[in-house]
MARVORO-560315 format. One record per residue (C-alpha): residue number from 1; residue in three letters; chain; z, y, x. Coordinates in nm, 2 decimals, padded with zeros to 4 digits. Example, Ala and Ser with C-alpha at 12.3 -4.5 7.8 and 13.67 -1.06 7.14 Angstrom:
2
i  aa  ch  zz  yy  xx
1  ALA  A  00.78  -00.45  01.23 $
2  SER  A  00.71  -00.11  01.37 $
end
This chain:
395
i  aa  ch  zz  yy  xx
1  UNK  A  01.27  00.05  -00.28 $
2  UNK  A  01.65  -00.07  -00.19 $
3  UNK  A  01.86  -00.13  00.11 $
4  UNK  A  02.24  -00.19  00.20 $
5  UNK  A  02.40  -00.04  00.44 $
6  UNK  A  02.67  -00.22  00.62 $
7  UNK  A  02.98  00.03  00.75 $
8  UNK  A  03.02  00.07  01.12 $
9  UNK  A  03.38  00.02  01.22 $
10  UNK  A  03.54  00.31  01.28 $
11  UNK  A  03.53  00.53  01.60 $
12  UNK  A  03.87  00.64  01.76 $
13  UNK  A  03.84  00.94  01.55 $
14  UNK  A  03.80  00.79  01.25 $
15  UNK  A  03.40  00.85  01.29 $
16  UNK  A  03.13  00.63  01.13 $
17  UNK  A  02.82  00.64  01.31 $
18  UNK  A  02.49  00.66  01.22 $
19  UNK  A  02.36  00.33  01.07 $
20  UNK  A  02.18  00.09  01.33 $
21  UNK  A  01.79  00.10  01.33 $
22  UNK  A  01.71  -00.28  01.31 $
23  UNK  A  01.33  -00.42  01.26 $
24  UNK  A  01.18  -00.39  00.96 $
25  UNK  A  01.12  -00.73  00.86 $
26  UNK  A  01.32  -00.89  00.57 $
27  UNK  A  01.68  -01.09  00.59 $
28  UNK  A  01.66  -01.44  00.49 $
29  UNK  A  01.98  -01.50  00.28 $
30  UNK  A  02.07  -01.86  00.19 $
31  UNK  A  02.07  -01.96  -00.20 $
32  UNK  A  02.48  -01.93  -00.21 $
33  UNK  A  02.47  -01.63  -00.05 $
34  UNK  A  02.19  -01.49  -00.27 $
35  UNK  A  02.38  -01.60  -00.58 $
36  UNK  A  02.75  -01.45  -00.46 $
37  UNK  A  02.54  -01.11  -00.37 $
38  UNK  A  02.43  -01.08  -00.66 $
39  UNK  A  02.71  -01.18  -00.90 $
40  UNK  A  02.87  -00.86  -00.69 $
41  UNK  A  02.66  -00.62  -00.78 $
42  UNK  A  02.51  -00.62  -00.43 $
43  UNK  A  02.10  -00.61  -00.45 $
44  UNK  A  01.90  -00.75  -00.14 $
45  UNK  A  01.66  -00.56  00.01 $
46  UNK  A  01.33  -00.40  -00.05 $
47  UNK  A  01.23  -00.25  00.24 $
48  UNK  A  00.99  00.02  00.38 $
49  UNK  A  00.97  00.21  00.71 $
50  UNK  A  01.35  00.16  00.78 $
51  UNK  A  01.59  -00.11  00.76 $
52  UNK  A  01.96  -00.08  00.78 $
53  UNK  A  02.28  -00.37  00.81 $
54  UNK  A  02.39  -00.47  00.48 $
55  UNK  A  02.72  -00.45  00.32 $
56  UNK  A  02.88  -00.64  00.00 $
57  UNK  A  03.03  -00.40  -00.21 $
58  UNK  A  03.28  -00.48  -00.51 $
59  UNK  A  03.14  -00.46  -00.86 $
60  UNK  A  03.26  -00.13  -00.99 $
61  UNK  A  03.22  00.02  -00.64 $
62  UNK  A  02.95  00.25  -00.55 $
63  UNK  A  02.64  00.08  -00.45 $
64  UNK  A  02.42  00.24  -00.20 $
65  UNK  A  02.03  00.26  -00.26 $
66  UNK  A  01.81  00.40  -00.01 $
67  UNK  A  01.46  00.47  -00.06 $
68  UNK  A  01.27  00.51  00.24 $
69  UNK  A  00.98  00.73  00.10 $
70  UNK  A  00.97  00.95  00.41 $
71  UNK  A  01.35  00.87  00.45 $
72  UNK  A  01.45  00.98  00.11 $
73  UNK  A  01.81  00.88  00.06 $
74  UNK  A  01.93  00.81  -00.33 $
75  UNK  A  02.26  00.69  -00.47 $
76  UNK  A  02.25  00.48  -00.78 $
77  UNK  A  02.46  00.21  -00.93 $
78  UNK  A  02.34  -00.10  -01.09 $
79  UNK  A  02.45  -00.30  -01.39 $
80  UNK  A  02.63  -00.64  -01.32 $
81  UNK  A  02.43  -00.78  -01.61 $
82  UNK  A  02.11  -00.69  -01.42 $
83  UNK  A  02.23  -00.85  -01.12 $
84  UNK  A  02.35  -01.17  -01.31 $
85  UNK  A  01.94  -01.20  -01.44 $
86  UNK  A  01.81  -01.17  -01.11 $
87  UNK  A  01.95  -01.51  -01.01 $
88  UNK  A  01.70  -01.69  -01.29 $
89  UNK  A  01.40  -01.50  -01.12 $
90  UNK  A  01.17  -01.65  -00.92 $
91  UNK  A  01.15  -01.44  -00.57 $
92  UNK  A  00.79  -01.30  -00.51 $
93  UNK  A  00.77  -01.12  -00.16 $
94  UNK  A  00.50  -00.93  -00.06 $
95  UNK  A  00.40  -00.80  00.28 $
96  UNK  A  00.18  -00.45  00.27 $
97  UNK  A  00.00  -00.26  00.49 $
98  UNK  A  00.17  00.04  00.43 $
99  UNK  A  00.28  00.26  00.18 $
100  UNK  A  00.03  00.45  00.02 $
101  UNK  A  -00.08  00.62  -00.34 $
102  UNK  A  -00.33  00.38  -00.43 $
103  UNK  A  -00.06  00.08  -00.44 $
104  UNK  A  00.07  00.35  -00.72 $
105  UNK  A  00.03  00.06  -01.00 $
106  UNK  A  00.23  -00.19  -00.79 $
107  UNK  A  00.51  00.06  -00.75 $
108  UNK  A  00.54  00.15  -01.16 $
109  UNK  A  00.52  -00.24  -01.20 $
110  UNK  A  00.84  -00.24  -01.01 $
111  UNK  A  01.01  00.10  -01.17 $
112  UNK  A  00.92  00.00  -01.53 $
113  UNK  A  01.01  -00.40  -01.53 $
114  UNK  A  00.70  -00.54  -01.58 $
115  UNK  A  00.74  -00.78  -01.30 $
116  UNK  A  01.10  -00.88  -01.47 $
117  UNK  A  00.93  -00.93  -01.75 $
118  UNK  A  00.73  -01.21  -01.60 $
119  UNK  A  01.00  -01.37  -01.43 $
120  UNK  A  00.94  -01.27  -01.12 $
121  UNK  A  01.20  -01.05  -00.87 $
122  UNK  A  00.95  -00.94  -00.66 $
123  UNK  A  01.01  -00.72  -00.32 $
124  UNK  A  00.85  -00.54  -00.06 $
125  UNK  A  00.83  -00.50  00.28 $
126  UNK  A  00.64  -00.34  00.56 $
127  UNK  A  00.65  -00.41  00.92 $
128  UNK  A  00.58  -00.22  01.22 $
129  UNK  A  00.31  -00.30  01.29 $
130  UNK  A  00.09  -00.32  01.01 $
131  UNK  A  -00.01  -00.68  01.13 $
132  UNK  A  00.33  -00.88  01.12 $
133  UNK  A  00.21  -00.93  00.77 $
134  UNK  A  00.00  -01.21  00.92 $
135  UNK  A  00.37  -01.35  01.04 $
136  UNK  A  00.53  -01.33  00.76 $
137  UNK  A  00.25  -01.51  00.58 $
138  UNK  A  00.24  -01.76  00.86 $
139  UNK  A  00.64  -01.80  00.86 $
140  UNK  A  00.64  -01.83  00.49 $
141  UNK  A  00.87  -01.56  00.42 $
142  UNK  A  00.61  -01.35  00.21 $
143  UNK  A  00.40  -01.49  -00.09 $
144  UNK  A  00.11  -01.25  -00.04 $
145  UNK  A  -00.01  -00.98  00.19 $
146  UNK  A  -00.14  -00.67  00.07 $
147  UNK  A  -00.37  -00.48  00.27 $
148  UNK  A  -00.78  -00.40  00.37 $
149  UNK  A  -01.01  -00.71  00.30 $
150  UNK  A  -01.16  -00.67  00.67 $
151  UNK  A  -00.87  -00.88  00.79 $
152  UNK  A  -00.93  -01.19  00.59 $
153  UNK  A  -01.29  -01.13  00.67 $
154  UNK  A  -01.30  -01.14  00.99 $
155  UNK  A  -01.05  -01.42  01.07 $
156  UNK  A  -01.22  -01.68  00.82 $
157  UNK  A  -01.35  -01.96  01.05 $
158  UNK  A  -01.22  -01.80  01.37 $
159  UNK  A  -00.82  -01.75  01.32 $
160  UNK  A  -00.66  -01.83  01.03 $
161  UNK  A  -00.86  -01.90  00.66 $
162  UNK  A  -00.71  -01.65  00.37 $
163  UNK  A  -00.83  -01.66  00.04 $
164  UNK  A  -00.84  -01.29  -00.16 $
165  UNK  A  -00.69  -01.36  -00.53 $
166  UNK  A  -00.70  -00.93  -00.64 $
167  UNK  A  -00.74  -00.57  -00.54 $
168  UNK  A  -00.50  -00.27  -00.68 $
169  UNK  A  -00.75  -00.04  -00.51 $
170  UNK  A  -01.10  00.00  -00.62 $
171  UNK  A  -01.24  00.28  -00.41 $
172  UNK  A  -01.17  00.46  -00.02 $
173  UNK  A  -00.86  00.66  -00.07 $
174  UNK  A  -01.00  00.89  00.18 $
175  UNK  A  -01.10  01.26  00.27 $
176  UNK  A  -01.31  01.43  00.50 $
177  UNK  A  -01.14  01.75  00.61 $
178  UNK  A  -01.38  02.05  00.81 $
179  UNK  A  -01.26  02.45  00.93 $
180  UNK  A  -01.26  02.61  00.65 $
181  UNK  A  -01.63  02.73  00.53 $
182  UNK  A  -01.85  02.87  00.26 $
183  UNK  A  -02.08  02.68  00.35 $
184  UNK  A  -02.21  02.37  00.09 $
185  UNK  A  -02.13  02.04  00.31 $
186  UNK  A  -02.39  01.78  00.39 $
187  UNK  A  -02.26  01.44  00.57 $
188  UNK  A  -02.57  01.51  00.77 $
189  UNK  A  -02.38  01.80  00.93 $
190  UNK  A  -02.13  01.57  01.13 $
191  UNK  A  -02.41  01.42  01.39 $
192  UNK  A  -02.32  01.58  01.69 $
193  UNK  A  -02.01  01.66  01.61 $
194  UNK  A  -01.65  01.48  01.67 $
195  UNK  A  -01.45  01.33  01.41 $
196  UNK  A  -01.10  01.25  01.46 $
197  UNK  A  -01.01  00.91  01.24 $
198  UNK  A  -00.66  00.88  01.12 $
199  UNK  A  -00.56  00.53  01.25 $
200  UNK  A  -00.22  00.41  01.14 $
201  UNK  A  -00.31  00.21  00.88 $
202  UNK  A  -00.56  00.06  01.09 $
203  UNK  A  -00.92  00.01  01.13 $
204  UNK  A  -01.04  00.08  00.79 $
205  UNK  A  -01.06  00.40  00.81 $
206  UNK  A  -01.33  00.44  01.07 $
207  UNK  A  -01.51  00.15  00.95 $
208  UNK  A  -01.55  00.32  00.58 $
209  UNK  A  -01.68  00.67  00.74 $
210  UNK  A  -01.94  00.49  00.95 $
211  UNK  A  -02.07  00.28  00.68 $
212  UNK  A  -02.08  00.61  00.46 $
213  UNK  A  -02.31  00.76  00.74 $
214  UNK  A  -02.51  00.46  00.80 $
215  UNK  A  -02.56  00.47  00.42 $
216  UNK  A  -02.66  00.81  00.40 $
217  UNK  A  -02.89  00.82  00.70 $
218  UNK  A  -02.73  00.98  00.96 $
219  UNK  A  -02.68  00.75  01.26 $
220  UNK  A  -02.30  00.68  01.33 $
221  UNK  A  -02.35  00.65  01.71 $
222  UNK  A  -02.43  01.02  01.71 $
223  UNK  A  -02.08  01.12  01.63 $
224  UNK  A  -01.79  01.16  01.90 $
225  UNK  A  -01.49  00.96  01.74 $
226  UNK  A  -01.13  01.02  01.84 $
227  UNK  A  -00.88  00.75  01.70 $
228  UNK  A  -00.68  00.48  01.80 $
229  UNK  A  -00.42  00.76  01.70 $
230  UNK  A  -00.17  00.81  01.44 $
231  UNK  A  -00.24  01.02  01.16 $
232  UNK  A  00.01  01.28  01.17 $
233  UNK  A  -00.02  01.32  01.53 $
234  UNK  A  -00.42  01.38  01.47 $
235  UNK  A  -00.36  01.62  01.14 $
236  UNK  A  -00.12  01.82  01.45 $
237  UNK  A  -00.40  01.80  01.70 $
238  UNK  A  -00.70  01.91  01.42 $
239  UNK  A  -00.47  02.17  01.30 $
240  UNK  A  -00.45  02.29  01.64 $
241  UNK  A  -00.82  02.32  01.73 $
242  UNK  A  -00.90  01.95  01.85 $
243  UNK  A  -01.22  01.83  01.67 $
244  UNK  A  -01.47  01.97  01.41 $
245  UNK  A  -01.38  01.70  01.13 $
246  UNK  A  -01.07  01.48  01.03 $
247  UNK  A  -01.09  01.15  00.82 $
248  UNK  A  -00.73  01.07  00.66 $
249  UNK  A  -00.58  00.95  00.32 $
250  UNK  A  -00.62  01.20  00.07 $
251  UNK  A  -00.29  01.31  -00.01 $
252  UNK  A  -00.23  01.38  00.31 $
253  UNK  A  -00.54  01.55  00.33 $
254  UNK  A  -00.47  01.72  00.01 $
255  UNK  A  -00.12  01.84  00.15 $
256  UNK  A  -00.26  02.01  00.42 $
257  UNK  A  -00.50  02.22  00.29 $
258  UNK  A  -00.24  02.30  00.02 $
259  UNK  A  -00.05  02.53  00.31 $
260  UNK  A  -00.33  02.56  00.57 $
261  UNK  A  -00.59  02.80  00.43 $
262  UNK  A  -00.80  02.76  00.79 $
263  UNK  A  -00.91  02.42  00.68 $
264  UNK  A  -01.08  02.30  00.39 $
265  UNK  A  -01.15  01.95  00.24 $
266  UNK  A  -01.55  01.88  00.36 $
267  UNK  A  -01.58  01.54  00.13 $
268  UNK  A  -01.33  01.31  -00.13 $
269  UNK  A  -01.47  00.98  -00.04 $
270  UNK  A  -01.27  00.83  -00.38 $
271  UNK  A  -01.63  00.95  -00.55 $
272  UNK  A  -01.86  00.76  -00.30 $
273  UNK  A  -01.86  00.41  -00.54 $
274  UNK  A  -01.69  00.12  -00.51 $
275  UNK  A  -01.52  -00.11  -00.26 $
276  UNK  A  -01.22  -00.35  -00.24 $
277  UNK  A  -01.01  -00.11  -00.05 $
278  UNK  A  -00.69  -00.30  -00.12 $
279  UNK  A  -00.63  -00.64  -00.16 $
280  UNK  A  -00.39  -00.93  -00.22 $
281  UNK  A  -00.43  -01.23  00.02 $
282  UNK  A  -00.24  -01.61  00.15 $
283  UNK  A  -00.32  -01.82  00.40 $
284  UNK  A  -00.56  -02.07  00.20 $
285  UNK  A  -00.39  -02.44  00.32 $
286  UNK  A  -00.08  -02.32  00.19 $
287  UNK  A  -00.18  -02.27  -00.21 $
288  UNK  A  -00.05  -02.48  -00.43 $
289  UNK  A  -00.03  -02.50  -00.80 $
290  UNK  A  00.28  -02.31  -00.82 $
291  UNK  A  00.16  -02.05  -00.64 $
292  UNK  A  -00.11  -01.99  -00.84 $
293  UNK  A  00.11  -02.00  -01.16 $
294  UNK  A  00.32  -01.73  -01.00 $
295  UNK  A  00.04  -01.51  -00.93 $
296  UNK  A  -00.10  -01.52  -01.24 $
297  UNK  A  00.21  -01.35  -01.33 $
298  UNK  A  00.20  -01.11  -01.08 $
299  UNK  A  -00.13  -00.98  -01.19 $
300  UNK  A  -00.04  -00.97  -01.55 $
301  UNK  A  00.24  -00.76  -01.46 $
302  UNK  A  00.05  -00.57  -01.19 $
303  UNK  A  -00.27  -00.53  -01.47 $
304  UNK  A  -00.02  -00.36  -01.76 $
305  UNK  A  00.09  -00.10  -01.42 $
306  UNK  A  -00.27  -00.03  -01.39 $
307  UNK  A  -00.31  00.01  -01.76 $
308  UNK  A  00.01  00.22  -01.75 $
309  UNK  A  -00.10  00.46  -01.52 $
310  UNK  A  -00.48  00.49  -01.65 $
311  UNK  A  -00.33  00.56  -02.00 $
312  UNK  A  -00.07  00.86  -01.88 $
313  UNK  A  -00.16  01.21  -01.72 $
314  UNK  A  00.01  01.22  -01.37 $
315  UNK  A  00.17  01.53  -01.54 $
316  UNK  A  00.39  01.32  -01.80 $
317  UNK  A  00.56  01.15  -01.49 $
318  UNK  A  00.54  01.38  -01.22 $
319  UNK  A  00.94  01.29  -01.19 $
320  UNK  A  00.85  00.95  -01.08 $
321  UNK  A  00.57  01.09  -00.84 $
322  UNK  A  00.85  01.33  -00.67 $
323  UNK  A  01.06  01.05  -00.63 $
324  UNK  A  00.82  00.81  -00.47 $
325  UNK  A  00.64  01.07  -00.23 $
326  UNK  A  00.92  01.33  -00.23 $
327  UNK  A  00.78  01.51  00.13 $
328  UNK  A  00.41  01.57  -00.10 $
329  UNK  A  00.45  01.87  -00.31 $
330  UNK  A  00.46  01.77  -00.69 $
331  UNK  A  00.11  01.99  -00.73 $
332  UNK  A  -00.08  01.80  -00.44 $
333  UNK  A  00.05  01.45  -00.58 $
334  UNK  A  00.02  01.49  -00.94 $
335  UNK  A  -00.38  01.62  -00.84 $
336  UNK  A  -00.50  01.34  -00.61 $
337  UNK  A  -00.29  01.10  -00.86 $
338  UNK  A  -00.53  01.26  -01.17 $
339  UNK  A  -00.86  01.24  -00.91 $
340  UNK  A  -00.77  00.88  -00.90 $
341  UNK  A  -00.73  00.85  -01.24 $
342  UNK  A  -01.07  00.97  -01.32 $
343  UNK  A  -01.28  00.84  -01.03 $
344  UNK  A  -01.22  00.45  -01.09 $
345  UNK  A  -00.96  00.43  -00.81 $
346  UNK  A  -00.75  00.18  -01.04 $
347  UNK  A  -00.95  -00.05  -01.28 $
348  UNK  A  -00.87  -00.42  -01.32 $
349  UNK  A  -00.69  -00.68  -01.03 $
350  UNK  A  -01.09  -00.84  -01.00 $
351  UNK  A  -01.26  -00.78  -00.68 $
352  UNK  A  -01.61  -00.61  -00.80 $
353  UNK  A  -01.90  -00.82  -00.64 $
354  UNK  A  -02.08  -00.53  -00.60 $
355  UNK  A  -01.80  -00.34  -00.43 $
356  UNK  A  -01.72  -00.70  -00.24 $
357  UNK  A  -02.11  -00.72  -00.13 $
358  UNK  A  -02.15  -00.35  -00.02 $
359  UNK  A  -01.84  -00.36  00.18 $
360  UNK  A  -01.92  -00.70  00.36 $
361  UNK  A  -02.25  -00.54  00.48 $
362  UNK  A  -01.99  -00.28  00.60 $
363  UNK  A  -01.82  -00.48  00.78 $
364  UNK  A  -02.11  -00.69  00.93 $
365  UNK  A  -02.23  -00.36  01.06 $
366  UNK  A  -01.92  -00.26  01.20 $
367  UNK  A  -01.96  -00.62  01.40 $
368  UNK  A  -01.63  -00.76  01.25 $
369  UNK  A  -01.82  -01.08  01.09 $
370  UNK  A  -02.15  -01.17  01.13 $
371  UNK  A  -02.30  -01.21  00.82 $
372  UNK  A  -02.15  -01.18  00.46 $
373  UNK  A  -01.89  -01.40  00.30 $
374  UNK  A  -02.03  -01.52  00.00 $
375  UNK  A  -01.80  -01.38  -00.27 $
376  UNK  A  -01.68  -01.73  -00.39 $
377  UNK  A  -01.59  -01.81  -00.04 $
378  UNK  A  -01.33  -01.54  00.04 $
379  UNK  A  -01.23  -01.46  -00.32 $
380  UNK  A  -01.04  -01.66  -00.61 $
381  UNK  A  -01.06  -01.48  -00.89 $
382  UNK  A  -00.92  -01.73  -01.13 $
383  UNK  A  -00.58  -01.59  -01.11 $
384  UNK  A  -00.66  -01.23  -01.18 $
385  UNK  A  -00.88  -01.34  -01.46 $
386  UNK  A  -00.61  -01.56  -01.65 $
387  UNK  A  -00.38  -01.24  -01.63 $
388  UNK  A  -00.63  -01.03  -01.77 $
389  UNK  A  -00.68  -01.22  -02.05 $
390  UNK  A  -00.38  -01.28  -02.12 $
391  UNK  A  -00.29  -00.89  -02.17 $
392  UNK  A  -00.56  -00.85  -02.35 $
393  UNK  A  -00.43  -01.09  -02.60 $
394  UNK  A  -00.06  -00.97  -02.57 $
395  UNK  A  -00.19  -00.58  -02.65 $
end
């Protein structure tokens, strides 16, 4: 997760400001350009959250790398020679959602090469909002999207058609926080009661927790909702007395009750079966052959960080972990990151059709489409299924 930073000229004191905030959305840099950059050591950008100018630097200068996890800032240099490979790669942009724990595999992918490996020089970026992904899929300056399946779901035949080629996420990365209680929780117990719905990510969150109530019997229209919100203003507000429950992610969940003893975790949805939380999607008209070859790749390279992580304790790289969610505390992220592990949040890049089907009568409920996408229809699973053959054979 890389940026450059352009200098500021100098104030009349010699003072460099503070970089420029500029939107989040990714510089086009012509093939020349692109080649130069890189025979300079200079490395174009990755971005999340924050994007800054860009500088070239010389070779054997200093080359900055910021991270934006929560604004970390990290210095590193990078070999020429790497640089010099990166013009043979074929660029692979994705667009996400967010930046979240359950794209985990993606992200060691990226540390660990496995991407290089398959030619690819892939990069991320997220805009504010969430849905410019749409625009950069529409603009053709990202090669997927990755985000909630609801989106492709409910445009198809209305907006835009988008065909679903993966998932990285089998299962709601979610958690139901209450005031703390010795009491055993039953869902039951929320009728009546107002739930605040952590709502930066989008819609998905809500649309999950109803269709977990509607599943278990308790009628969703009984419950006040408060959302709309962002989640950190919410955790503020249900910290402070608003609400008697709190849906959010569950590290962030996790990380609360970690130093708030007056609140306690209620429900981990990550054991209440599967869905297709997170997905991999392109505008349909616009796949071609190539495409296709290229994200077979992907998801060969995406399948072995997958594997990766299933096969290693979040304890043996709780180094990694720090460095990509440096403002969690290493306890809190190496334990949801094992909870994961264990409860089938990360299996293969196929969409379930179970998952698929329980999660389009989800969504029909929550009045987003009006009857269910027949799996074939929404979901090409060719690509994902090449790739996982093909590490199979490789292993």
């Amino acid at each position: 997760m890389e940026i450059l930073p352009r200098k500021e000229p100098a104030g009349p004191l010699g003072h460099r400001g503070s970089p420029k905030i500029v939107q989040s959305r990714p510089h086009k840099v012509s093939s020349v350009e692109s080649t130069i950059a890189l025979a300079l050591n200079v490395n174009y950008t990755k971005i999340f959250r924050f994007a800054y100018p860009y500088f070239i630097a010389a070779p054997n200068v200093l080359v900055y790398r910021f991270s934006f996890t929560h604004n970390l800032i990290r210095y590193t240099t990078k070999p020429v020679a790497q640089n010099w490979e990166r013009i043979n790669m074929q660029p692979f942009h994705i667009a996400a959602t967010g930046y979240s724990l359950n794209y985990l595999p993606e992200y060691i992918a990226l540390r660990h090469g496995f991407f290089r490996e398959q030619g690819l020089d892939v990069t991320v970026h997220i805009p504010t909002p969430w849905d410019g992904v749409l625009d950069a899929l529409a603009d053709g300056s990202a090669t997927m999207c990755l985000g909630g399946i609801w989106v492709p779901s409910m445009y198809r035949n209305r907006v835009q058609s988008y065909t679903v080629f993966a998932q990285i996420a089998n299962r709601a990365p979610l958690a139901l926080i209450r005031r703390a209680s010795d009491k055993c929780f039953k869902l039951s117990e929320v009728a009546g009661r107002t739930v605040l719905v952590n709502s930066s990510g989008g819609a998905s969150f809500g649309f999950f927790f109803k269709m977990l109530l509607r599943e278990n019997g308790v009628d969703a229209r009984s419950v006040d909702y408060i959302q709309d919100l962002g989640g950190e203003m919410l955790g503020n507000l249900f910290q402070g007395g608003m609400g008697d429950y709190f849906v959010t992610d569950s590290l962030s969940a996790q990380a609360m009750v970690a130093c708030n003893s007056d609140v306690a975790i209620a429900m981990h949805m990550i054991t209440q079966d599967d869905v297709p939380w997170s997905v991999y999607y392109r505008e349909t008209a616009t796949i071609t052959p190539e495409i296709l070859d290229a994200q077979k790749r992907f998801f060969i390279a995406l399948q072995k960080g997958i594997d990766w992580v299933l096969l290693h304790d979040a304890e043996s790289f709780q180094d990694e972990l720090s460095e990509l969610f440096p403002n969690i505390p290493i306890d809190v992220a190496v334990s949801v990151t094992n909870d994961f592990r264990r409860n089938g949040m990360w299996t293969t890049t196929s969409v379930p059709r179970g998952g698929y089907d329980r999660w389009q009568l989800g969504l029909r409920d929550a009045c987003l489409i009006t009857e269910p996408i027949v799996y074939e229809d929404l979901v090409d699973n060719a690509p994902s299924a090449a790739a996982q053959i093909s590490v199979k054979a490789s292993s």
